[in-house]
C-alpha positions as CSV (number, residue, x, y, z in Angstrom):
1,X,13.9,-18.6,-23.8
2,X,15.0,-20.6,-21.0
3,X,14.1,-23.7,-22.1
4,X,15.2,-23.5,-25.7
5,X,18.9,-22.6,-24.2
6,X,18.5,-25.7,-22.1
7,X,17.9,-28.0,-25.3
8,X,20.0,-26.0,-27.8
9,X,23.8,-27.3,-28.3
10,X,25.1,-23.9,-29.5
11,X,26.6,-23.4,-26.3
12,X,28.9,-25.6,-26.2
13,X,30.5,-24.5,-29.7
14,X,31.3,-20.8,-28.7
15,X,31.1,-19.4,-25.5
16,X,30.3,-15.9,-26.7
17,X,27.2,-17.0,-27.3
18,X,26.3,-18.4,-24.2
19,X,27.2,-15.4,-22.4
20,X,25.5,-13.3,-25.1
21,X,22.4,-15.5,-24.6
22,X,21.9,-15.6,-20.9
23,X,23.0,-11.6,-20.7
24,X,19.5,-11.0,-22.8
25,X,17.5,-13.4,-20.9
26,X,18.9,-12.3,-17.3
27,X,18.0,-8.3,-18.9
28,X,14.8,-9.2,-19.8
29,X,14.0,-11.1,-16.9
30,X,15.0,-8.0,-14.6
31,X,12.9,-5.8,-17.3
32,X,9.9,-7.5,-16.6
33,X,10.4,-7.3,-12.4
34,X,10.9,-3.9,-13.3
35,X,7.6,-3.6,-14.6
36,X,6.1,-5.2,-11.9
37,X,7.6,-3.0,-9.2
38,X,5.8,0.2,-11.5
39,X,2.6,-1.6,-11.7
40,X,2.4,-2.8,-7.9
41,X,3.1,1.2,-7.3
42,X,0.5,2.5,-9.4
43,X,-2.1,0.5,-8.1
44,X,-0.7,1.6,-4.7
45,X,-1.0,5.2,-5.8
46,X,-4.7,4.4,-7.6
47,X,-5.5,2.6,-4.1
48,X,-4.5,5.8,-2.2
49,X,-6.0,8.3,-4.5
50,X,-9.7,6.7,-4.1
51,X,-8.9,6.1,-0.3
52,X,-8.5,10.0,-0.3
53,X,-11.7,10.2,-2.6
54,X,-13.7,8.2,-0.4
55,X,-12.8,10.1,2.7
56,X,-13.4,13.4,1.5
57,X,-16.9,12.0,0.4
58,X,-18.2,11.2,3.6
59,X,-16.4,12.3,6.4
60,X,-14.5,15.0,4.6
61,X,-17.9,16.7,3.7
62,X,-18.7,19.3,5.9
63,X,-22.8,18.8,5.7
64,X,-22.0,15.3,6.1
65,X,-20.0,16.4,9.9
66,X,-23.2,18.8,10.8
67,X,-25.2,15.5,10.6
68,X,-23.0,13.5,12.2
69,X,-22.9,15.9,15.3
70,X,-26.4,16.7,15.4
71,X,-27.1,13.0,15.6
72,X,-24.3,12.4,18.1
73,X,-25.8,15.1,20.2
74,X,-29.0,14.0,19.7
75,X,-28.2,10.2,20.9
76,X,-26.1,11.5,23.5
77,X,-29.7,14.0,24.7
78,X,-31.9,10.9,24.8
79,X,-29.5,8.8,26.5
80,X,-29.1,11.1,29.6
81,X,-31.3,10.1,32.5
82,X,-32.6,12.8,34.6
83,X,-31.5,13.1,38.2
């Protein structure tokens, strides 16, 4: 759109075109960031959602704690030296 109002010469015959012409491509243009800014948030909120997911798979699990612990205590056992 751009480029065909760069080589077209109906500009120069009426302003009101011109303005009329640039006001659709400067809305469109600000449509499409538009769209961007909502995609670039929903992958945010996707992003967040399976963060959430992830965490409440593993370390959100409560069997998954008891192992953790019971290793942790187990590694901690072996590692003490008596006196």
């Amino acid at each position: 759109m751009a480029w065909y109002g760069a080589e077209s010469g109906f500009f120069v015959q009426t302003p009101l075109y011109c303005f009329l012409y640039w006001g659709i491509f400067v809305v469109l243009l600000a449509v499409s960031f538009y769209v961007v800014v909502l995609d670039v948030r929903y992958i945010r909120l996707l992003y967040a959602l399976e963060k959430r997911e992830l965490f409440l798979q593993t370390l959100g699990d409560e069997e998954f704690r008891k192992h953790l612990i019971g290793a942790q205590e187990e590694g901690i056992t072996k590692n003490k030296r008596p006196d």
